[in-house]
Backbone as a ProteinNet text record, in pm:
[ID]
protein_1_A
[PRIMARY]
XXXXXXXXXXXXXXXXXXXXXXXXXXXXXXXXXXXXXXXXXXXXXXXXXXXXXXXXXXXXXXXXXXXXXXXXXXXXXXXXXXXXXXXXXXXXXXXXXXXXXXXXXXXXXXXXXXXXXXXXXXXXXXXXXXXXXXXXXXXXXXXXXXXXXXXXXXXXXXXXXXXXXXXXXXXXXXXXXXXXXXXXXXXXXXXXXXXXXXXXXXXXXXXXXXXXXXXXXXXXXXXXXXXXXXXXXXXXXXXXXXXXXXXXXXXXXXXXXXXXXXXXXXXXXXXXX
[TERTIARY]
85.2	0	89.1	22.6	105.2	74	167.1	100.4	149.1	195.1	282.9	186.4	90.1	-9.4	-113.5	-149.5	-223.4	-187.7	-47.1	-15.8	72.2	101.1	139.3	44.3	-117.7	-219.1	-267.6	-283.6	-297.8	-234.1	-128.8	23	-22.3	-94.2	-70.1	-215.1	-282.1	-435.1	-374.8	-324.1	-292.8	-239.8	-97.6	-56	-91	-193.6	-172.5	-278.5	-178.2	-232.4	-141	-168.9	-131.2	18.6	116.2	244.7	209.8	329.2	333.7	406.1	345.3	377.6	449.8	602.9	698.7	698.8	719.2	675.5	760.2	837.2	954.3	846.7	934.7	875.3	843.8	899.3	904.5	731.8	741.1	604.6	464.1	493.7	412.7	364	470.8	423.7	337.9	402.1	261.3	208.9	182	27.5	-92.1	-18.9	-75.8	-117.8	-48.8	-69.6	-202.7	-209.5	-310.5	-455.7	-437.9	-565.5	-622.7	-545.6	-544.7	-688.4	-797.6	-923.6	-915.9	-825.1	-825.7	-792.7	-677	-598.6	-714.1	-762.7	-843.2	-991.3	-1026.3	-1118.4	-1129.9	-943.2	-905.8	-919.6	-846.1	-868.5	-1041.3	-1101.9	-1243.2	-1282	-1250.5	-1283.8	-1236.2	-1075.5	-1041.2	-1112.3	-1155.7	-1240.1	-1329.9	-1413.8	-1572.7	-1511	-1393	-1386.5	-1390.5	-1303.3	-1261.4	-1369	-1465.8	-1576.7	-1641.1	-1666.5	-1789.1	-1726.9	-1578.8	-1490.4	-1532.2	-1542.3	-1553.2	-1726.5	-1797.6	-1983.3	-1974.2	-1910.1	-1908.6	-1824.5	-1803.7	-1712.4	-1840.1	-1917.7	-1998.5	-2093.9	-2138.2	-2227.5	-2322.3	-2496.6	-2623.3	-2620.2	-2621.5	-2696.7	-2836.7	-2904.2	-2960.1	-3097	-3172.2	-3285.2	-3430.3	-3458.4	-3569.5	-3670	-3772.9	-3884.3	-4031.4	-4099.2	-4180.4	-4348.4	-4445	-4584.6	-4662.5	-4825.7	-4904.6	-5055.5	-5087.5	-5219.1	-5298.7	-5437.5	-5518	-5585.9	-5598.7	-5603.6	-5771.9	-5852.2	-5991.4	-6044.4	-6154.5	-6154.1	-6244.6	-6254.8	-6389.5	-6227.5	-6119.2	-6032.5	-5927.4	-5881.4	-5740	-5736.4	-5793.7	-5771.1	-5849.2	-5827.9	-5898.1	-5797.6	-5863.9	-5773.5	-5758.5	-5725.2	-5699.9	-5588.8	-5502.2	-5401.5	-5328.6	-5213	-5176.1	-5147.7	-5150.3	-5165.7	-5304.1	-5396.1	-5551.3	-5599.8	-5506.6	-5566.3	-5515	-5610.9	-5619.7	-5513.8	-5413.6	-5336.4	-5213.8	-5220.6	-5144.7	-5024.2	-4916.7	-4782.2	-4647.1	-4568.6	-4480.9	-4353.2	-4210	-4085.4	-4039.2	-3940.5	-3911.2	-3753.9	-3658.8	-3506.6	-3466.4	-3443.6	-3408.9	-3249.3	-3182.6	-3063.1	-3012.2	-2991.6	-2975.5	-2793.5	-2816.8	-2688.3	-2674.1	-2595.4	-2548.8	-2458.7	-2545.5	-2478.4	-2359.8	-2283.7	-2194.2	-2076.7	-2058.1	-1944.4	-1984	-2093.5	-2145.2	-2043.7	-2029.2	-1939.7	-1802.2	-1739.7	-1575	-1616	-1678.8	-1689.2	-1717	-1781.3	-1788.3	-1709.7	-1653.1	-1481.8	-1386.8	-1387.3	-1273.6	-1293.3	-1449	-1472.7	-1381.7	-1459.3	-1452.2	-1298.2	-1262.3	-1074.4	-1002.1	-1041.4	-991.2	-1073.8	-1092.3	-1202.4	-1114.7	-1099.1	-978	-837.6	-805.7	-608.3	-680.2	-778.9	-813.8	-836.2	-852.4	-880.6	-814.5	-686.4	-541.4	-476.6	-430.4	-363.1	-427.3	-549.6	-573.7	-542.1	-555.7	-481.5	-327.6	-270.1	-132.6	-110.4	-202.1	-175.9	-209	-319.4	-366	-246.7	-209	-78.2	24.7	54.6	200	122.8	33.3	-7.8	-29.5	-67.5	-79.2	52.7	139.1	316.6	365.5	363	370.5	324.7	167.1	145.2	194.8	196.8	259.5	432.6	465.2	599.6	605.7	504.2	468.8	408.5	329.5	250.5	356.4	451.8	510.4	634	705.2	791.6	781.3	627.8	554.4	514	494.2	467.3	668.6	721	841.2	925.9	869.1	875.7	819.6	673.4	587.6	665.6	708.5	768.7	909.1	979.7	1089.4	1043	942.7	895.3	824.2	787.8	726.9	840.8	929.3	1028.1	1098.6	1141.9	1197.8	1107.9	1001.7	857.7	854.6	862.1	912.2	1017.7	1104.3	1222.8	1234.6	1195.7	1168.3	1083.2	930.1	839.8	891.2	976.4	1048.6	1126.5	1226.9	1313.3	1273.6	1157.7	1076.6	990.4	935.6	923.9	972.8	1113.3	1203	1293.8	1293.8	1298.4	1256.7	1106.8	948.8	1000.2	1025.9	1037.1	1113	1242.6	1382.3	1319.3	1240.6	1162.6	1074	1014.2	944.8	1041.3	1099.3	1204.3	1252.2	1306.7	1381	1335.7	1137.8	1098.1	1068.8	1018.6	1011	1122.7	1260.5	1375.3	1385.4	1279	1310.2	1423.1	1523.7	1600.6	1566.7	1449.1	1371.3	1280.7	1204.3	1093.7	992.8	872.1	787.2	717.7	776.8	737.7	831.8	973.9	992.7	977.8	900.3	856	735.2	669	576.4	635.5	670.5	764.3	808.6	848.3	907.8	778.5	656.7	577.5	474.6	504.8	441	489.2	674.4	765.8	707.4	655.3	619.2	483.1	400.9	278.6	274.5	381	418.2	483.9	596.6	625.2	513.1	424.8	317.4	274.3	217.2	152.2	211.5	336	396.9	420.4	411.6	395.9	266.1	196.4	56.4	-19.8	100.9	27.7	105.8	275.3	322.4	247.7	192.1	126.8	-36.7	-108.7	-193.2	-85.9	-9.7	23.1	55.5	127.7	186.1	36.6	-42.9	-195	-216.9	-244.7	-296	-197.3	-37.1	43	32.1	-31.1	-67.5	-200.4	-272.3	-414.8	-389.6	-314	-316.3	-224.1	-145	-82.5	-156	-205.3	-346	-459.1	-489	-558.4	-531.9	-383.8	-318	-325.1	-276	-283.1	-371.7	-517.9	-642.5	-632.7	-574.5	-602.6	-712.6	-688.4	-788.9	-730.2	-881.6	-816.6	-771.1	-776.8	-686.3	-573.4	-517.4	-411.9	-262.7	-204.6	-40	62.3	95.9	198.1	342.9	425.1	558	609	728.7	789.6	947.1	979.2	1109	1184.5	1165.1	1291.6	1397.1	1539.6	1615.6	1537.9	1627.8	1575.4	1635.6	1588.7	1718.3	1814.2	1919.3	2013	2004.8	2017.7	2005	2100.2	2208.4	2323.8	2312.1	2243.6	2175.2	2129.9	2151.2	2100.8	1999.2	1896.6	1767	1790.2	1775.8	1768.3	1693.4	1769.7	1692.3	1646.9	1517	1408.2	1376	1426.2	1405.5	1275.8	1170.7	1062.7	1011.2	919.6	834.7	742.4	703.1	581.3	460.8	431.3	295	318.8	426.3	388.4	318.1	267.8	220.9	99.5	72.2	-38.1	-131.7	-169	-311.6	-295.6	-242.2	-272.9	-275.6	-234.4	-221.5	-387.3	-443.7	-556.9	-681.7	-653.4	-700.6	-756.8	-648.4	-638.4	-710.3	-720.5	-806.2	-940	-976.9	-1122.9	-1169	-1101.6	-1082.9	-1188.9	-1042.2	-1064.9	-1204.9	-1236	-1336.7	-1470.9	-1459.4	-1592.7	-1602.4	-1469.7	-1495.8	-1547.3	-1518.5	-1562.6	-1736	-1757.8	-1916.7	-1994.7	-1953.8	-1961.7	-1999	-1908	-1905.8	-2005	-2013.5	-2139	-2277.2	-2273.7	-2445	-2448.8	-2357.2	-2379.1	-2420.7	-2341.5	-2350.8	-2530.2	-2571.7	-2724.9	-2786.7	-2760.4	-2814.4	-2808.5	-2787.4	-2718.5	-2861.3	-2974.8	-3006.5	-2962.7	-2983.5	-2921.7	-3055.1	-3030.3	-3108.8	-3125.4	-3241.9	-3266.3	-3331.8	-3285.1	-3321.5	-3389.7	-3481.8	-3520.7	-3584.7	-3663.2	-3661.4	-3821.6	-3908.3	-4049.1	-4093.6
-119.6	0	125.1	232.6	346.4	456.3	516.1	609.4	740.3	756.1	874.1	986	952.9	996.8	1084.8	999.8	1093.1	1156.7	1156.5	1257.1	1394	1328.5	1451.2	1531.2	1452.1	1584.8	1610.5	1568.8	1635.7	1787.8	1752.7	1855.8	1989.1	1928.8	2044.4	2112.9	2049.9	2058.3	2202.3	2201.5	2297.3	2401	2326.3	2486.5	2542	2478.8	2606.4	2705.6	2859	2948.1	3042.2	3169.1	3276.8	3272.8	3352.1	3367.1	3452	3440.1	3504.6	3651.8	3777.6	3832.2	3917.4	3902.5	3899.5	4061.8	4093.2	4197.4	4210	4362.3	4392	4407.8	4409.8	4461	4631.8	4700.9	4817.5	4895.5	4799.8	4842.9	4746.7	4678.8	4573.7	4674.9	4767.6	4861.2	4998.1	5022.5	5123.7	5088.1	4976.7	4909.5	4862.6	4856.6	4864.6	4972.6	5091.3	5203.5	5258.4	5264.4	5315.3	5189.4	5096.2	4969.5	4917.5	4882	4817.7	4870.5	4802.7	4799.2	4854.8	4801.9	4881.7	5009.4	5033.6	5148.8	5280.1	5224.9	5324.6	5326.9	5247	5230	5368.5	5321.3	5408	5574.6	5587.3	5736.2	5794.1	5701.2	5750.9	5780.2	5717.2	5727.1	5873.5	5908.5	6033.9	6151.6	6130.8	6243.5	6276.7	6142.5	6183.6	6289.8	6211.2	6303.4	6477.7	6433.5	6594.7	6646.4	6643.7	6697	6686.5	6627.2	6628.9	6736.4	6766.4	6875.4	7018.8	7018.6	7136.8	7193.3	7051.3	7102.1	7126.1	7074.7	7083.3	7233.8	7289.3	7456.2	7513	7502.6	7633.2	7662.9	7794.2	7856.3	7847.3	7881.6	7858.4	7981	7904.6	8020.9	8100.1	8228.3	8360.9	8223	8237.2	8235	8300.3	8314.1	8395.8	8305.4	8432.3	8288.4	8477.5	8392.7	8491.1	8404.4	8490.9	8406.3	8589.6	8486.1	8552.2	8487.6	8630.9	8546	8679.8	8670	8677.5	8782.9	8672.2	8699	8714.2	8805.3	8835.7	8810.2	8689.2	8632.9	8725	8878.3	8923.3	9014.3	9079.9	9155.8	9084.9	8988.4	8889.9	8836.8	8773.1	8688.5	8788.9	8702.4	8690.1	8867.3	8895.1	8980.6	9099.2	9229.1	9340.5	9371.8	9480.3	9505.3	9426.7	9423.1	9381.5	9474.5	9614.4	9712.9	9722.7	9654.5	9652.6	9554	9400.7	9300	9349	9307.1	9284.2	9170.9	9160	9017.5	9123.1	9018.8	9033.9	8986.1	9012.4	8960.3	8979.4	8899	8900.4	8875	8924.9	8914.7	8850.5	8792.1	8782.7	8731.4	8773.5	8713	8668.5	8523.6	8467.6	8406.2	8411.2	8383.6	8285.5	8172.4	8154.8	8167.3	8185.1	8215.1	8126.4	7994.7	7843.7	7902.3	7875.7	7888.1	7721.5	7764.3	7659.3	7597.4	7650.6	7686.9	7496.5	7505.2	7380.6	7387.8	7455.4	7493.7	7465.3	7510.5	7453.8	7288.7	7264.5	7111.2	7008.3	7100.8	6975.3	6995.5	7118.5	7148.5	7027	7035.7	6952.9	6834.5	6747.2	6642.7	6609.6	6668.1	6626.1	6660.5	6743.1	6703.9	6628.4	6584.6	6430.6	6334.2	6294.9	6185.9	6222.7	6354.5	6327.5	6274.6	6324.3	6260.7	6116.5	6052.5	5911.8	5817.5	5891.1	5869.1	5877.8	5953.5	5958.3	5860	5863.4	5712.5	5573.8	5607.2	5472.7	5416.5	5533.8	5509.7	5498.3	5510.3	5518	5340.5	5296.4	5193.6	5089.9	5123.6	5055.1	4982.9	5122.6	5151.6	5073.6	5037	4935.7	4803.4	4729.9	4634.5	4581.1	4655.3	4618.8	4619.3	4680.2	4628.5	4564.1	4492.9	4372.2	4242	4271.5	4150.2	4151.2	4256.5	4275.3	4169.6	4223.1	4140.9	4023.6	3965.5	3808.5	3759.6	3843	3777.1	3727.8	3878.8	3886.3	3772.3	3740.1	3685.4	3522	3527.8	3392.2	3342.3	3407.4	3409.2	3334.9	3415.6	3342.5	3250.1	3227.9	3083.3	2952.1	2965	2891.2	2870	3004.3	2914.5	2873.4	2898.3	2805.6	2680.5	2621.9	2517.2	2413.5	2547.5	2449.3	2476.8	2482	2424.1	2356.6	2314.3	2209	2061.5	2113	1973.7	1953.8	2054.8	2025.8	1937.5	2033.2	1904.7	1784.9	1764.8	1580.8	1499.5	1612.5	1537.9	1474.5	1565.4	1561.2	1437.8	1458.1	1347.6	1182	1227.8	1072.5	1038.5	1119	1082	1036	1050.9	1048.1	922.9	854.7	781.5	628.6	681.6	591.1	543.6	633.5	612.8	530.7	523.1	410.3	274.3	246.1	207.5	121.7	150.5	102.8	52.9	125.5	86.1	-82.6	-99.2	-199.1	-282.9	-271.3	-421.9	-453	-375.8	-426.1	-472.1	-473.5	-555.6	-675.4	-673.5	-815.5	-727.6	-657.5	-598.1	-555.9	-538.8	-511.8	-586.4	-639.4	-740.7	-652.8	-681.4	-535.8	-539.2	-611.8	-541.3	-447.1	-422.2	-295.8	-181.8	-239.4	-90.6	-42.6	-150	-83.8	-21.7	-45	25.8	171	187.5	308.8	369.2	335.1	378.8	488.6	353.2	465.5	546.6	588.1	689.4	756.8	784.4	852	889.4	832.4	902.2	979.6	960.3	1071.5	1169.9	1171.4	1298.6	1376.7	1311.6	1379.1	1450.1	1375.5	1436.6	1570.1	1559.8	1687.9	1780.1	1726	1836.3	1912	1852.8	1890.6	2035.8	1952.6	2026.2	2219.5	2163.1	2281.4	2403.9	2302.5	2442.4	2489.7	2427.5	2477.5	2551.7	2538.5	2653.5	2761.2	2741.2	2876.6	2947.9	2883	2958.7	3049	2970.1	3048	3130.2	3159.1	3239.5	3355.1	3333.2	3462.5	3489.5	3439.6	3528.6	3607.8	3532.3	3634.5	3800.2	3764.5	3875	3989.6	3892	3982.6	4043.5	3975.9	4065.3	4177.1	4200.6	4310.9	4381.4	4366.2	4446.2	4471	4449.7	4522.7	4474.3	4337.8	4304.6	4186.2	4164.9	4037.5	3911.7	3812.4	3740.3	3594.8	3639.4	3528.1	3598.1	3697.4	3757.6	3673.7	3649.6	3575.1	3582.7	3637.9	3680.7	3622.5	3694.2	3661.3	3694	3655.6	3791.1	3772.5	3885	3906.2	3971.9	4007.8	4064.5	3927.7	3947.6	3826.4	3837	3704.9	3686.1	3810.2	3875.4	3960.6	3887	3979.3	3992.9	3907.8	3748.4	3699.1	3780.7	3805.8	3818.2	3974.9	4052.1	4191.7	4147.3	4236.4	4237.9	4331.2	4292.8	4411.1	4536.4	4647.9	4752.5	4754.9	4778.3	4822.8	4919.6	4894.7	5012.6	5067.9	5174.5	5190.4	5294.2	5297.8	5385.2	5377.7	5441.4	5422.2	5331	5248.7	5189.4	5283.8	5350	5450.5	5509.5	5544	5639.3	5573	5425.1	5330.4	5373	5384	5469.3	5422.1	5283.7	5247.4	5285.7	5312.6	5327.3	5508.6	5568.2	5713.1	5707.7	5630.1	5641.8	5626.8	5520.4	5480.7	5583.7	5709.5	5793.3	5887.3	5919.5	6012.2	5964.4	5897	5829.8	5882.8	5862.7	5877	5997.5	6112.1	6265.3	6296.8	6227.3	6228.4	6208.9	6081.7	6064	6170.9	6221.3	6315.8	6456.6	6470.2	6574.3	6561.9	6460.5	6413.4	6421.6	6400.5	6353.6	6516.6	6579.9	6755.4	6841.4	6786.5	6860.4	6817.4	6683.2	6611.7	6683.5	6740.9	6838.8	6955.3	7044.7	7146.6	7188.1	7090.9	7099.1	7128.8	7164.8	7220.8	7327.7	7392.4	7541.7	7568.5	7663.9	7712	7796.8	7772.6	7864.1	7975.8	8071.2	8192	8264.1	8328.5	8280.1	8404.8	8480	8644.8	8685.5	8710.3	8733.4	8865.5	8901	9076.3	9004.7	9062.2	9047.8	9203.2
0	0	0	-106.2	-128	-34	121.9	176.9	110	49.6	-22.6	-64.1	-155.5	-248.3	-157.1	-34.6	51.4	170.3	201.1	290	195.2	60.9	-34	-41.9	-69.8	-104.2	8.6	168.4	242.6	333	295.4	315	229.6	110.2	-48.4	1.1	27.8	72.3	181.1	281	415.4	361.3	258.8	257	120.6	70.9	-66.4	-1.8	-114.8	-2.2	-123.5	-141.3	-217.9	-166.8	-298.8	-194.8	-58.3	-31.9	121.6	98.4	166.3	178.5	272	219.2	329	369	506.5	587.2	721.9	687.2	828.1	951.8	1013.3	1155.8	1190.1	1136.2	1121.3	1057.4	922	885.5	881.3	977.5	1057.6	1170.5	1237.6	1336	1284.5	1145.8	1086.4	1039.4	979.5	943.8	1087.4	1173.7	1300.3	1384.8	1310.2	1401.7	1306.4	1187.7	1097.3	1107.1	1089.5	1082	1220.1	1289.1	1431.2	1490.6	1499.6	1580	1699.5	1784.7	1945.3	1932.4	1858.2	1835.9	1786	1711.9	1666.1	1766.2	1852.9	1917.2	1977.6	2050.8	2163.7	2122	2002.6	1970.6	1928.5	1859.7	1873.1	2025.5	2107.7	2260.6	2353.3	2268.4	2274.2	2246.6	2094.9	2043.7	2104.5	2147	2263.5	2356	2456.7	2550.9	2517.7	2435.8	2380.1	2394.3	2319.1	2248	2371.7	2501.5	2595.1	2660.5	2635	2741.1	2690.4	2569	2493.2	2569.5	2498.2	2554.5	2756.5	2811.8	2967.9	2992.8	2893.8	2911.3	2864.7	2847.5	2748.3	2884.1	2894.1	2955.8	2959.8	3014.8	2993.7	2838.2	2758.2	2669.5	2672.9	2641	2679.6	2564.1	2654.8	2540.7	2564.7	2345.6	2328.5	2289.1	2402.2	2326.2	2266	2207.2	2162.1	2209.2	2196.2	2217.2	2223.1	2211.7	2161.6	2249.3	2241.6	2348.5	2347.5	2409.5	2385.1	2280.9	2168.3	2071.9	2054.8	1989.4	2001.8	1887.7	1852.5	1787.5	1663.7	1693.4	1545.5	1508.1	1575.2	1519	1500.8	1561.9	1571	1471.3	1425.6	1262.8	1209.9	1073.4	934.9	828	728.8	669.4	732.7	683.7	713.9	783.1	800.8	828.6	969.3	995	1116.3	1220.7	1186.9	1294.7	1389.6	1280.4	1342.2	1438.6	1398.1	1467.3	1645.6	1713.7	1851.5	1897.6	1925.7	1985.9	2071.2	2190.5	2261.9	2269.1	2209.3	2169.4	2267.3	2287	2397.2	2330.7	2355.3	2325.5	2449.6	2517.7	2623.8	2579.1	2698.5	2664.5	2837.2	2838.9	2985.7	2985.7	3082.8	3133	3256.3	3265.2	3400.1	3418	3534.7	3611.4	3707	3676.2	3794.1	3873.7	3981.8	4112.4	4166.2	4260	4315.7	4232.3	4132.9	4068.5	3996.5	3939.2	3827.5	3768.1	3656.9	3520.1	3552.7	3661.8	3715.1	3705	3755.1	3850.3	3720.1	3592.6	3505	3465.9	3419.8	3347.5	3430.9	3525.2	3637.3	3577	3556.1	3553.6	3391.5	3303.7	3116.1	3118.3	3208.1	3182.4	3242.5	3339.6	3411.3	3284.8	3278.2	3129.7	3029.5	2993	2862.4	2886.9	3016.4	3017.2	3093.4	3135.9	3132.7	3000.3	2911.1	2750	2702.7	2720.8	2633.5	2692.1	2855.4	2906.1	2832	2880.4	2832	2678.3	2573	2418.8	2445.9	2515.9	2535.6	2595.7	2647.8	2735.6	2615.7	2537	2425.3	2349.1	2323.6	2234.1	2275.4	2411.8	2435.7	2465.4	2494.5	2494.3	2353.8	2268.8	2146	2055.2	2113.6	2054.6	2088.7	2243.7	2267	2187.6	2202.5	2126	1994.3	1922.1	1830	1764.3	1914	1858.2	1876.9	1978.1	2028.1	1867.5	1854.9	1673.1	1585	1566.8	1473.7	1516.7	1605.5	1597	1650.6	1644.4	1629.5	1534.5	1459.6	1299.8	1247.5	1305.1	1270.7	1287.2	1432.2	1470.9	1384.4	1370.1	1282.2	1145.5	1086.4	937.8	961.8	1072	1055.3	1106.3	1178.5	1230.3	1081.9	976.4	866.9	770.1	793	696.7	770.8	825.3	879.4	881.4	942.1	825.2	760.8	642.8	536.4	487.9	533.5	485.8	477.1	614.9	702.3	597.9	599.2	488.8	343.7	253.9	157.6	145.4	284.2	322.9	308	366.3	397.4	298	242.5	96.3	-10.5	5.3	-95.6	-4.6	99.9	130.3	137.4	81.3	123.4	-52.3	-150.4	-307	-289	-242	-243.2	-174.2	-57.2	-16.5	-151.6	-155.7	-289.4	-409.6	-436.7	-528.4	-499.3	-353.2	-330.2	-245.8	-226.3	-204.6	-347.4	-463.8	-595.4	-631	-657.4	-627.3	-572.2	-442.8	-363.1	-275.6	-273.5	-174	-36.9	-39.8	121.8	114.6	239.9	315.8	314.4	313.2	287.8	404.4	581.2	679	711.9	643.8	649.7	604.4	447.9	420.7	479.6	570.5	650.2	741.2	819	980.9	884.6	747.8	708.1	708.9	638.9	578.9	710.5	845.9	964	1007.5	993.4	1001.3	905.1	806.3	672.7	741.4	774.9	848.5	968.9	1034.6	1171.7	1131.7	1067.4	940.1	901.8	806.6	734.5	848.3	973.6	1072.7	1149.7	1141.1	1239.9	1101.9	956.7	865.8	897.9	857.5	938.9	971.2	1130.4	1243.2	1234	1167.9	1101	1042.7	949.6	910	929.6	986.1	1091.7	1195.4	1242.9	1347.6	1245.1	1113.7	1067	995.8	996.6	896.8	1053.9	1154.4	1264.3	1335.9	1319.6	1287.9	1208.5	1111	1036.5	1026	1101.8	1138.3	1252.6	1337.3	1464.9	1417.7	1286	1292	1219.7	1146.9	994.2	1138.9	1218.4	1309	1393.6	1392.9	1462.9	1367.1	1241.6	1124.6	1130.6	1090.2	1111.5	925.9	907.2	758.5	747.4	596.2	577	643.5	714.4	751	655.9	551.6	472.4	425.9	405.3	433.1	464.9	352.5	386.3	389.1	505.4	561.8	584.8	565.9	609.1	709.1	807.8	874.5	798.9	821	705.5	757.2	907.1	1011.1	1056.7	1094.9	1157.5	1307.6	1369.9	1491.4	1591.8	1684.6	1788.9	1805.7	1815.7	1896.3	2047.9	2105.5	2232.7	2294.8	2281.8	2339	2401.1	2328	2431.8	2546.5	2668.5	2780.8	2734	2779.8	2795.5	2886	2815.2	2912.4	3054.9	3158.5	3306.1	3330.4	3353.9	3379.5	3524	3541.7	3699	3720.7	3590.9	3607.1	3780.1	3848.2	3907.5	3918.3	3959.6	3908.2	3943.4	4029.2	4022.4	3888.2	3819.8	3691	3577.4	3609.3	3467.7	3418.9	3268.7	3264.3	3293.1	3308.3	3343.3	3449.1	3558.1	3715.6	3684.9	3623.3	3586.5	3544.4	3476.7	3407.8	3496.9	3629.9	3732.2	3821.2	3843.6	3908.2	3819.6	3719.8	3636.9	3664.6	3642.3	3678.8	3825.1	3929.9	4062	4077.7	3968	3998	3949.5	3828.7	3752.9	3803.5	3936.2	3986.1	4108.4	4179.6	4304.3	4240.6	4129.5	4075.5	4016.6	4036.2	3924.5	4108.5	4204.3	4352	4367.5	4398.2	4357.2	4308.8	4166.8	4094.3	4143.5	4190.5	4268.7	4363.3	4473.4	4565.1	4534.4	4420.3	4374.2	4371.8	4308.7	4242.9	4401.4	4541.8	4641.1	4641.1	4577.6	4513.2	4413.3	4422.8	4326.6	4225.8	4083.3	4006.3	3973.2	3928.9	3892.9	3795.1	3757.8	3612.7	3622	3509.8	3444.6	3373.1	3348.5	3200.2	3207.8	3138.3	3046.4	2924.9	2934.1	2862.5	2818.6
[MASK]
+++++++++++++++++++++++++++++++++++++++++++++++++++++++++++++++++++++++++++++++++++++++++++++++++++++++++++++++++++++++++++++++++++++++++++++++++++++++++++++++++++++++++++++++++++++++++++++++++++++++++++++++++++++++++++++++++++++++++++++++++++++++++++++++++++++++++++++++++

């Protein structure tokens, strides 16, 4: 029995797949900074703030209202001049004036919410370069893992042929070309599983990209440098921005805490008729 034929087209079956498109690390990081779902989540999330900071600054605006009343129903309608009709018409212009200093207290609030909205895009931003380089240099793991399957597969294929060759000879017993033939199926199998890890290698990276997910990727940077020591970081740990972001929130609710008090404060209200 020939196992050759169907672990060849199962192998061909996995990886056919468009070429691959080989891709530095460099612009793996701006294709991530422009596409990336969170990334951009985060800055739409910015803009709100912005924009609720801008509406939480504005003042009570002055308003006009107009009305009309008692209107007499043989002179008030119907034709003839409008100096003649009978109606009682009103202009009026009103103002309120918030007491307990409202307007600071939401100002305080919508600007704690924006530097909570920028940390948090900032925090976005290094969690997502992390994984970034975990993708990307997992992605590169995976194809040196499927070429080296490769090879083996090749190997043992081209093994399994000589194999064949030389029990048709009579030169081999053909329970050894079985014993080869299940070496040839554990091959096939860790070919396999190769490239299922390298397909799901490059989805996870096409999803950082914010690309298609059939999208086929390369990575085309070398491996680092092992032999670098990693730089020592003697930051703070209170300065991390999620805990920076933590603390914006904080300010954000003592200030929202603030304004619910405030509202014991009547505000007062002007107007002119």
């Amino acid at each position: 029995m020939n196992f050759l034929p169907r672990s060849a087209a199962l192998l061909a079956a996995l990886a056919c797949a468009p070429a691959a498109w080989a891709i530095s690390l460099q612009d793996a990081q701006r294709a991530m900074d422009t596409h990336n779902p969170d990334l951009r989540a985060a800055a739409l999330e910015l803009r709100g703030a912005q924009g609720d900071a801008l509406t939480a600054a504005l003042r009570p605006a002055p308003e006009l209202s107009l009305g009309s009343s008692k209107i007499s129903p043989k002179h008030g309608v119907g034709s003839g001049r409008w100096q003649d009709k009978r109606v009682d018409s009103t202009v009026g212009l009103g103002w309120t004036w918030e007491r307990g200093g409202k307007r600071s207290l939401r100002m305080r609030q919508a600007d704690a919410l924006v530097e909570a909205a920028g940390l948090d895009m900032l925090d976005t931003k290094r969690r997502q370069q992390l994984a970034l380089h975990e993708a990307y240099f997992g992605l590169k793991a995976a194809q040196d893992n499927f070429d080296v399957a490769e090879a083996n597969r090749r190997s043992s294929a081209e093994q399994m042929a000589a194999a064949e060759r030389q029990v048709a000879s009579g030169a081999m017993a053909p329970v050894d070309r079985a014993r080869l033939a299940v070496d040839d199926l554990a091959v096939a199998d860790a070919a396999r599983d190769a490239a299922l890890d390298l397909r799901d290698a490059r989805h996870a990276l096409a999803l950082l990209l914010g690309m298609d997910e059939s999208a086929s990727l390369s990575a085309d940077d070398d491996w680092p440098d092992a032999t670098l020591e990693p730089a020592s970081s003697a930051a703070d740990p209170q300065q991390r921005v999620d805990l920076r972001a933590a603390r914006s929130r904080l300010a954000a609710a003592d200030a929202g805490v603030s304004l619910a008090r405030s509202e014991r404060r009547r505000d007062i209200q002007w107007g002119v008729e």
